[in-house]
N, C-alpha and C positions, 0 to 999 in steps of 0.2 A: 758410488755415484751412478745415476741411470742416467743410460744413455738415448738421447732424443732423436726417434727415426723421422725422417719426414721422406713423406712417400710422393710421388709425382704421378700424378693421371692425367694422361694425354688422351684425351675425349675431343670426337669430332661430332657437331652437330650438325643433322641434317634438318635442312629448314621445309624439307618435303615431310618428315615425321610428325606426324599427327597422334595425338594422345588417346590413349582406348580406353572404349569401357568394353567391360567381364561381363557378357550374358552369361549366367550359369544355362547349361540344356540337362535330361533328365538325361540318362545315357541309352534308353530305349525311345528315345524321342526324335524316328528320324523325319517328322516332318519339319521340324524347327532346324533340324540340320539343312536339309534341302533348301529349306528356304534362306537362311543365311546366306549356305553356299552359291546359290543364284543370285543373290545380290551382292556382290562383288565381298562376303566380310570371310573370313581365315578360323576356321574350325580347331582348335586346338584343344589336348588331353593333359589337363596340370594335374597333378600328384598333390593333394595336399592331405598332410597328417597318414602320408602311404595310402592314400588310398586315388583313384583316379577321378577326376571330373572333366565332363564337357565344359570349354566356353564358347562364346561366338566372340570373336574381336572384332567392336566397331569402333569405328573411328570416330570421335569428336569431335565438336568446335574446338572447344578450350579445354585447358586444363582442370580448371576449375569445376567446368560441369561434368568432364572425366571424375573426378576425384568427389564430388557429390553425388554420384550416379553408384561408383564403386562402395562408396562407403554403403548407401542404403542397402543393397547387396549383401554386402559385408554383414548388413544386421541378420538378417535372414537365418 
């Protein structure tokens, strides 16, 4: 007989979190970094498929235009 785990996540949401969209940057592209970083948005190196990419993290209105904005991206 299998036995049924049920798991419990205790998530607290913050109502200051705002949803981001992934600029991809070329990784020799530091004028698109400066410029991010001058405007208040978080530079980060994601790993995908082992390999390393720049993003810019901005923040969006909604989630929805996050996750519209991402996907286009995504087709890239």
């Amino acid at each position: 007989m299998a036995q049924k785990i049920i798991a419990s996540t205790n998530a607290t949401i913050n109502p200051d979190r705002r949803p981001l969209i992934y600029y991809p940057i070329d990784n020799d592209d530091c004028e698109s970094v400066s410029f991010y970083e001058n405007n208040g948005c978080v530079i980060r190196t994601i790993t995908l498929n082992g390999k390393p990419h720049l993003f810019a993290l901005v923040p969006a209105e909604t989630q929805k235009q996050a996750d519209r904005i991402n996907r286009e991206f995504g087709i890239l």
